[in-house]
Structure formats: C-alpha cells, structure tokens
C-alpha positions in Angstrom: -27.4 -46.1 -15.6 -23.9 -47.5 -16.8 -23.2 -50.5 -17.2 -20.5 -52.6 -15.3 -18.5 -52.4 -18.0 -18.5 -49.2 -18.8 -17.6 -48.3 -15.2 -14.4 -50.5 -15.0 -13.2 -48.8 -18.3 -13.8 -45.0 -17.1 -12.0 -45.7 -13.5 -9.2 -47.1 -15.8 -8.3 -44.3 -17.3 -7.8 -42.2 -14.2 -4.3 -42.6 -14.1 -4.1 -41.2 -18.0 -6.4 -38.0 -17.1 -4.2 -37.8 -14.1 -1.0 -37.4 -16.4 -2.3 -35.6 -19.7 -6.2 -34.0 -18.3 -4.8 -30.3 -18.7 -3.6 -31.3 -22.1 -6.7 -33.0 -23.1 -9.0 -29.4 -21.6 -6.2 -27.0 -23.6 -6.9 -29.1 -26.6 -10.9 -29.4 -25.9 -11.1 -25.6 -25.8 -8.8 -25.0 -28.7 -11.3 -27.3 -31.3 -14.4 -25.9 -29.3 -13.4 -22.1 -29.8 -12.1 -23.0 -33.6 -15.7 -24.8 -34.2 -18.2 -22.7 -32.7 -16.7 -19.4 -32.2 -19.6 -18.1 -30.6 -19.0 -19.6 -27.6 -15.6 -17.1 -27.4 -18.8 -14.5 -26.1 -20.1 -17.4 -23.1 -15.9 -17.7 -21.7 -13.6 -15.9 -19.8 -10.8 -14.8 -21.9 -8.3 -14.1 -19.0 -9.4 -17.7 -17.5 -8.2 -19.1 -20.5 -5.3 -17.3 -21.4 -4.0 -18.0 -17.8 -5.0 -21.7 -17.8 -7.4 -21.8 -15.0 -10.2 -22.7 -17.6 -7.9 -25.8 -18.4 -7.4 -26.7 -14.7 -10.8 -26.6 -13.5 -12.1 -28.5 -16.4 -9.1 -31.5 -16.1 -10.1 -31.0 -12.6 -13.4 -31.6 -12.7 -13.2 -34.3 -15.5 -11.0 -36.4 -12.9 -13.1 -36.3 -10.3 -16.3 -37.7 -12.5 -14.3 -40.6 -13.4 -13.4 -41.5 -10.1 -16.8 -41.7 -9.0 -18.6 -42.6 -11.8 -20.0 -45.1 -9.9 -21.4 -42.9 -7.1 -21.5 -39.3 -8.9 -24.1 -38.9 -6.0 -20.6 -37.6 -4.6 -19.6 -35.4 -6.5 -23.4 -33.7 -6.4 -22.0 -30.8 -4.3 -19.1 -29.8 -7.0 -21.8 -29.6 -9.8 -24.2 -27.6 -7.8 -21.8 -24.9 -7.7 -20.6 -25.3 -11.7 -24.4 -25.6 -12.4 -24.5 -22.0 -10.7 -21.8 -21.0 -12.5 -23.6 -22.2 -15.6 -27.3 -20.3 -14.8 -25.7 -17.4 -14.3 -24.0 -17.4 -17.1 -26.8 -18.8 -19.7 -25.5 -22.1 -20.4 -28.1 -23.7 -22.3 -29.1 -27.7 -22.6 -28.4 -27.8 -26.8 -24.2 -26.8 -26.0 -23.7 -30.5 -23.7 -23.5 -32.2 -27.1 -20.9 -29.5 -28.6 -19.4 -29.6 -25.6 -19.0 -33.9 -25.6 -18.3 -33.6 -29.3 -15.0 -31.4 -29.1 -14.0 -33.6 -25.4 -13.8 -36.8 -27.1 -12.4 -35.9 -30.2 -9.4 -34.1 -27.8 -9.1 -37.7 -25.7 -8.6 -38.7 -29.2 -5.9 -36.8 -30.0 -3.7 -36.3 -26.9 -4.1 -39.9 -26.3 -3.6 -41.2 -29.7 -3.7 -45.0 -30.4 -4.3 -45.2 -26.4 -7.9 -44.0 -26.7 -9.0 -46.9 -28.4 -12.9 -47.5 -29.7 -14.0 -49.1 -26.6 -12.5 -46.1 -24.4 -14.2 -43.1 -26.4 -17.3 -45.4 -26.7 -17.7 -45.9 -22.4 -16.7 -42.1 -22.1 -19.3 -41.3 -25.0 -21.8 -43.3 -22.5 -20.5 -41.5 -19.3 -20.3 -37.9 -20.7 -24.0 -38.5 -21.4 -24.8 -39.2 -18.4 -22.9 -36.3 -16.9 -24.4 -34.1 -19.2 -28.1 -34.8 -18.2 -27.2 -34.3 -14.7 -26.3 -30.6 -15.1 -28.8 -30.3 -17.3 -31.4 -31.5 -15.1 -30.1 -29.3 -12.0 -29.7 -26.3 -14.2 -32.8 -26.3 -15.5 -34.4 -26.1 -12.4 -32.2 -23.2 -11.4 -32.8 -21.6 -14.7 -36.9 -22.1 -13.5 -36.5 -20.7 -10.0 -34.3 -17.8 -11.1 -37.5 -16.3 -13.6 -40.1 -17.4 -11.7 -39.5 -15.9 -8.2 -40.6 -12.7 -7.2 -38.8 -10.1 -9.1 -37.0 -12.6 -10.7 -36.3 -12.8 -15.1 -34.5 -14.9 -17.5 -31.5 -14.1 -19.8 -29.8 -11.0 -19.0 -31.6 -7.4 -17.9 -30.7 -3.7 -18.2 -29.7 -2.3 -14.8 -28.5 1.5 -14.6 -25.6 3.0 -12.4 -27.4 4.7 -10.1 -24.1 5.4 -8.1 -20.3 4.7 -8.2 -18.1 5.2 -5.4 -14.5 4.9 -5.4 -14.1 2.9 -2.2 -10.2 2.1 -2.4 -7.7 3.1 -5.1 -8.2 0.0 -6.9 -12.0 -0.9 -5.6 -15.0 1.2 -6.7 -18.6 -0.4 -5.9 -21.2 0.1 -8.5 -25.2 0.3 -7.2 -27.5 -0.9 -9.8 -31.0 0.0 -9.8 -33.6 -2.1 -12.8 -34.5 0.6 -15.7 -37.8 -1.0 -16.1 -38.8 0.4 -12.9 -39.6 -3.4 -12.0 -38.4 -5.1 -8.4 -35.6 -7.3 -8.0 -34.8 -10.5 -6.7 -33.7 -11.5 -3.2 -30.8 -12.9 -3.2 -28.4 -15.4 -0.4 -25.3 -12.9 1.2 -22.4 -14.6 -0.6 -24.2 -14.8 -3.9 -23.0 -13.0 -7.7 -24.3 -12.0 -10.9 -23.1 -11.7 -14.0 -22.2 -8.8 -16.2 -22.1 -9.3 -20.0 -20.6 -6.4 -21.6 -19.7 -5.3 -25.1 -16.9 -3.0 -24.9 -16.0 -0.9 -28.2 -12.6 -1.9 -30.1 -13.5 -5.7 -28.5 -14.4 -8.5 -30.8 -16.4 -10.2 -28.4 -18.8 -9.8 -25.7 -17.2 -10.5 -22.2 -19.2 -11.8 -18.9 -17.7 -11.5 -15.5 -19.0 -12.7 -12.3 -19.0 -10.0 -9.5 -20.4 -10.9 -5.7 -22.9 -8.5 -4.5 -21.0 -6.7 -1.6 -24.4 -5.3 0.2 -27.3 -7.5 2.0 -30.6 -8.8 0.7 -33.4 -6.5 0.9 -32.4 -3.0 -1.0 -33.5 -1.5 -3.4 -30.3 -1.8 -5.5 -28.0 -4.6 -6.4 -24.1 -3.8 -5.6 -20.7 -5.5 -7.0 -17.7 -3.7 -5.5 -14.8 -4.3 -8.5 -11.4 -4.4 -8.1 -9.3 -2.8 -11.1 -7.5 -5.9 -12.3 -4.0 -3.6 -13.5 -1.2 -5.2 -15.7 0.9 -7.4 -14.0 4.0 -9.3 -15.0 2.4 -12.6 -14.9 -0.7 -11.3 -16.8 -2.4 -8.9 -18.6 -4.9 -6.2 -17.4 -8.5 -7.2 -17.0 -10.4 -5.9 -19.8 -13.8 -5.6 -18.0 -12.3 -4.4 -14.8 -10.5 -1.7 -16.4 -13.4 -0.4 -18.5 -15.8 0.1 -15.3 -13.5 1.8 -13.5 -12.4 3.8 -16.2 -15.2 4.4 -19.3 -18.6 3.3 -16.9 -20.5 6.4 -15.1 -23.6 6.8 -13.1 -26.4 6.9 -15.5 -25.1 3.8 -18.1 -26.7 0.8 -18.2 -24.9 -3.0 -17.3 -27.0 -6.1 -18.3 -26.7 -8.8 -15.3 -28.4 -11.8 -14.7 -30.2 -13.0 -11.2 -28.5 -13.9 -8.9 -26.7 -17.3 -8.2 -24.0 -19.1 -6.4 -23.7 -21.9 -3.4 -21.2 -20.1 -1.1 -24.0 -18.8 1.3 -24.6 -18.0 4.8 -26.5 -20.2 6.7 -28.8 -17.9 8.3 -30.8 -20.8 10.0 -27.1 -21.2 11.9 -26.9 -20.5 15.6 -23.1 -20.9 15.9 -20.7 -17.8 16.4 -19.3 -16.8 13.1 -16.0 -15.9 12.1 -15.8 -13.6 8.3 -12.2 -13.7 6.8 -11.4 -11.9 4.1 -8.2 -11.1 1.7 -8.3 -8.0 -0.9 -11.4 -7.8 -2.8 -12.1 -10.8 -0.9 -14.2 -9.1 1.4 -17.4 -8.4 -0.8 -19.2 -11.3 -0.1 -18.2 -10.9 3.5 -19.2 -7.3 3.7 -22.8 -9.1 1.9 -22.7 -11.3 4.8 -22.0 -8.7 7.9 -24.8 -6.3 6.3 -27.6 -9.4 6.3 -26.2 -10.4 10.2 -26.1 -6.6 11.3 -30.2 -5.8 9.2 -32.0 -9.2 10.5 -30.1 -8.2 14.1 -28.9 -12.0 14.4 -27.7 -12.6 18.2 -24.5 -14.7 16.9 -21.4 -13.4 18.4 -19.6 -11.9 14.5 -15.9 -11.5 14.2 -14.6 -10.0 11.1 -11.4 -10.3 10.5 -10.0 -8.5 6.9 -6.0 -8.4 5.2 -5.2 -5.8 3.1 -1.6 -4.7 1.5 -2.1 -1.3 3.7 -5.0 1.6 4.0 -4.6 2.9 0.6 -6.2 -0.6 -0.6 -8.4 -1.0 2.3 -12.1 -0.8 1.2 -15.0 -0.1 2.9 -13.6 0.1 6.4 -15.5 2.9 7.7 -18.5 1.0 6.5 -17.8 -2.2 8.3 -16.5 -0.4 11.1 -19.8 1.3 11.7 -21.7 -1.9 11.0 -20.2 -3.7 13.4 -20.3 -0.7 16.4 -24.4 -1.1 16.1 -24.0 -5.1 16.3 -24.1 -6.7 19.9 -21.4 -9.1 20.1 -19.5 -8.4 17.2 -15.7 -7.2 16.5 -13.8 -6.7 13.6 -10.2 -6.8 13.0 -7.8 -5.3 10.7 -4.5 -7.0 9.0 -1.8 -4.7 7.3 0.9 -6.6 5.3 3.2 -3.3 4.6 0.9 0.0 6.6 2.2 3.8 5.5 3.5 5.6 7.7 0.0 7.5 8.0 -1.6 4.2 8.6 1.0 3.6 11.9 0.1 7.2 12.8 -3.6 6.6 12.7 -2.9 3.2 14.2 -5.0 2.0 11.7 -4.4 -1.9 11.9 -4.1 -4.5 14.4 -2.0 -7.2 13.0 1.4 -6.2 11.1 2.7 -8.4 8.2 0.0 -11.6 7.7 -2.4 -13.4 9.6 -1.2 -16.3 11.8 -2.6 -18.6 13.9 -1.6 -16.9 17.4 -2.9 -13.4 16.4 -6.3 -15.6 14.9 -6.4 -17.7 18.5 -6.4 -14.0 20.2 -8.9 -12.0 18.3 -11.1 -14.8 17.8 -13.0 -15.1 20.9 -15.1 -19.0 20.4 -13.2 -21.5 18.2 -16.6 -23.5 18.2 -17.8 -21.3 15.4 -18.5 -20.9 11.4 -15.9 -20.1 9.6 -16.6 -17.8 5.9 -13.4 -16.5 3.9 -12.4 -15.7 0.8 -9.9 -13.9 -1.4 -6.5 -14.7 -3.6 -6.2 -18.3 -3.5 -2.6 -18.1 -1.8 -4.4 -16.4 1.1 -7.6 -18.8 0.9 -4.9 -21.9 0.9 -2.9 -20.1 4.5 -6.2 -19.4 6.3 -7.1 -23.0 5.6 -4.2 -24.5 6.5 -4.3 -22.5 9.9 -8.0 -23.6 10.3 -6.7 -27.0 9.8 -4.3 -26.8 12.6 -6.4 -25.5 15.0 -8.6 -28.0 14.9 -11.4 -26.6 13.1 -14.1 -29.3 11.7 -14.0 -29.4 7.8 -18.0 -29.2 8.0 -17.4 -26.2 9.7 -14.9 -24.7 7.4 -16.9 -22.4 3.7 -14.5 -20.5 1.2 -15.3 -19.0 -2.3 -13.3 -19.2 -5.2 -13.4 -16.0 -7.5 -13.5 -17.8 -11.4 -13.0 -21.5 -11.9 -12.8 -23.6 -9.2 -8.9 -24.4 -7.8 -7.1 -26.1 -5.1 -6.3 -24.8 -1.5 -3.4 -27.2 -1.9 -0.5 -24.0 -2.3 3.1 -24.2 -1.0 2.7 -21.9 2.5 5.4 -19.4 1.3 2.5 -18.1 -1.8 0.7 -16.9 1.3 2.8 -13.7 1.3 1.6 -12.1 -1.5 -0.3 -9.0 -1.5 -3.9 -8.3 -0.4 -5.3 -5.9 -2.4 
C-alpha cells in the first residue's frame, strides 16, 4: 500500500504529465531501446516511429496517477495491456528495466522540477504498478499453457491455405506442425506473429485478430497489406505475408489473448460494425453466433472504400442467409461503376445516424465495432447520440490503445 504521502505527491504531478507525458514516453523509449536493445525484437517499430507507442504509454501513465489511490479503477485498462503483454511474452524481470529508464526520463524532461522526493514517491508507485501486471499476467501466462491445447512462448504453425479475399486483404489458415490440438479461443480475440524477415535487423511481432469462430481445426488472421502512404511508411510484416509467405511456410504465434470479446452468455440483440479490415473480429463474432445457432436478432453492418476492398462478403452474406433473424448491411464510400451495376451496397458515402436508425431494427441491443480510429470515433459519436448506454457500447483498438475523442470531419477517410 502507499502511503498518504506518497499519494498526495503522485496526484500532484498530474498537471506536469498532462503537459510534457509524451515527452517523458519518447524519452523513456529512446534510453530503453539505447540500453537494452533487445527489447527493439518485443516492440512495434511502426508504433513507434508514428508515436502511438509514446501516446498510449503518456496515456496510460496519466491515468495511474490519477487514481493512484483507487487503481482498482483503472483494473479494466490493465486487463487489456496485460493481454497485450501475454501475448506478446512480456516477462516479470523487464518491470525493473522498464521503471529504471521511466524515472531516469521524468528526470530529464523535468529537470530540477523532478526533485528527490518526486522520483522517490513515483519509484514507490511504479512498484506498485508493476506487481499488479505482473500478478494479472502471470496468471494469464498460466491459463494460456495449461488449457487444453494450450502452450507457452511462441509455436510453429504452417499455412495450410492463403486466400486473397480483397486486393489488399488475404486471410492466412494456420494449422499446428506438431500435429497437436489448439486452443479455444473468445470471437474477438488475436495472436501474435513473431517473424524474422531476411535483410531485417530485428525480429518483428504483430498482433492479428482471428477472423473465423472458435471450434476449427485451424486458426485464421485475415491481413490487410499496410502500402506506403504519405503519412507513413509501408508495414514491413504486412507486406512480406502478402508478398514472400505461401501455403506450406511456417509462422510462430502465440495463444490466443485479448478482452474485446463477445458475451455469449448475452441475450440482447446485437449489432456488428465494422470499418476496413475492421471486420475480422466481427466476421470471428458472426461465425461463433451463426455455428452455436444463438436466437439473438444479428445485424451486421460493414464500410468499405468500394467492392474492390470489400472482403469476405460472399462469406458473411451466406452466413447470415442460414441465420434466423439476422441481416447485414453494406456501406460504400466511393462504389465503381460495376458496384452501382451490381447494386452491390446499400448506403452511399458514410454511415450516419438515419441510415443506422433504419437498418437497425432494436436500438435496445449490443453494440461491437471496430476499425480505423476516425471511423471507431464517428460510430461512437453516433451511438452517443442515439442514446445508446455506454455499458452497452464495446470497440477494439488495432495497436496501442487511443482515444475516440477525433474531430468528426477525420471520419471521412477511407475504409479499406
């Protein structure tokens, strides 16, 4: 426990993370990357060259001072880091590297401001922090090996298929090469990939959602090719398994993990939304719904830039034509002419809160969506003016956790 003290002098230095915490994170990883390089093979390059590493982190260091007091909380947000941390392969003897290189970068953004007593109490509280996530991810760590089919680390799956699903989205179906059974898993759930890819100095994870339901014989991650962009580079990971990976190579995943389930126990109607490659935990959820033949009433609703980057719609489509109550609904920003021919879609330009009030037919439902995190912050903000209950309300950031908190006009930007 902390002491009075110690408390009083963490919650006054909220204002200070509030002004310089993304300085404080850019600094942390610099001195953690520069001493212990190894960790360069545990991190998401892009993440950090992008500063979303940097956010999440000030992010996340803010909110554990404000309730310091009560990180009871904040319990919720470290569950899902802690995921993120299993399925990775955090381990318990990196906390002190990790509190190391934090303090000394409070101590130099901050200068003479960080005084003794200041590094001291956030010493005390880091500590504190630290045993939290380890506790919680060590008992994730235990249930991931120990259930049936379950292991530890990382294990060889082969491509047993690859199918090009959209031009930029190709799903991969992973079978064990031991021969050995795999773990069930919660629709909405990932794994990681940890590659080494020739001409790369390190080895790169990535964290993929598994786009089909529980039960199979085979694990699938539908990838979207990550392409350069003037605002960033190519995904290196992305690129090579759509371009260098074919059936008969081996990946090395571990279990699977994550908190952005379905609630299967639910009774509620529920309502799947879904942006670009947004839709592969959806499609995960729809699958488990349509195989344990739920009776909810299921509405999926999906945006894409037009058909050429629509993925798995005859799939859905012929999920949803064996499911009793269940529609789905399609949302084309800019459709091809063949796509008007076809009359392939059913909204034109994006979703809005009309065409959502038609298609959706019982607002006293669950609400699951995911995708860019423009799109994520407009479906929110249109859940929030219907009325929707916030405990009613799930999303799924894909990398470090953000904000929904966009300006509305970032909505518009394409759904691939």
């Amino acid at each position: 426990m902390l002491s009075e003290k110690t408390i009083s002098i963490i919650k006054s230095t909220i204002p200070v993370l509030e002004v310089h915490g993304v300085a404080i994170t850019k600094r942390f990883y610099q001195l953690l990357f520069a001493n212990h390089p190894e960790l360069m093979n545990v991190f998401n390059h892009a993440n950090q060259r992008q500063g979303k590493q940097q956010a999440a982190l000030a992010n996340a260091v803010y909110a554990a001072a404000q309730y310091i007091d009560k990180l009871e909380t904040i319990l919720p947000a470290v569950k899902q880091i802690a995921h993120k941390h299993r399925s990775l392969g955090v381990t318990a003897d990196q906390y002190p590297i990790v509190g190391q290189n934090l303090l000394q970068a409070i101590k130099e953004v901050l200068g003479d401001a960080a005084t003794d007593e200041i590094i001291h109490a956030w010493a005390e509280a880091y500590g504190v922090i630290a045993s939290v996530f380890i506790s919680v991810e060590e008992e994730m760590y235990q249930e991931a090996e120990q259930q049936q089919g379950g292991w530890a680390g990382y294990r060889a799956f082969r491509v047993e298929r690859k199918v090009q699903e959209s031009s930029v989205i190709a799903s991969f179906y992973l079978v064990p090469q031991d021969g050995g059974s795999i773990a069930s898993f919660k629709p909405g759930q990932y794994v990681s990939v940890k590659m080494d890819i020739p001409g790369e100095k390190n080895t790169h994870i990535r964290q993929y959602s598994l786009s089909d339901a529980p039960g199979k014989p085979y694990y699938r991650i539908s990838v979207k090719r990550e392409d350069t962009l003037p605002s960033k580079p190519a995904g290196v990971v992305s690129v090579y398994l759509h371009e260098k990976v074919k059936e008969g190579e081996v990946l090395w995943l571990s279990a699977p993990a994550g908190d952005f389930t379905l609630a299967l126990e639910e009774t509620r109607p529920v309502v799947l939304i879904s942006g670009g490659v947004g839709l592969t935990p959806m499609v995960s959820m729809l699958n488990t719904l349509a195989d344990t033949k739920a009776s909810r009433q299921v509405t999926f609703i999906h945006a894409a830039l037009n058909g050429e980057f629509h993925a798995m719609k005859q799939q859905v489509e012929e999920t949803v034509s064996r499911m009793s109550g269940a529609s789905v609904h399609w949302c084309y920003e800019k459709p091809t002419a063949t796509d008007r021919e076809l009359d392939a879609f059913d909204q034109e330009g994006y979703i809005d809160l009309p065409w959502l009030q038609k298609v959706i037919p019982n607002k006293d439902a669950v609400f699951y969506f995911c995708g860019p995190v423009p799109f994520m912050a407009h479906i929110n903000r249109l859940l929030i003016q219907w009325n929707i209950p916030a405990e009613h309300i799930h999303y799924e950031f894909f990398g470090p956790s953000g904000s929904l908190d966009q300006p509305s006009e970032q909505a518009a930007v394409p759904q691939q």
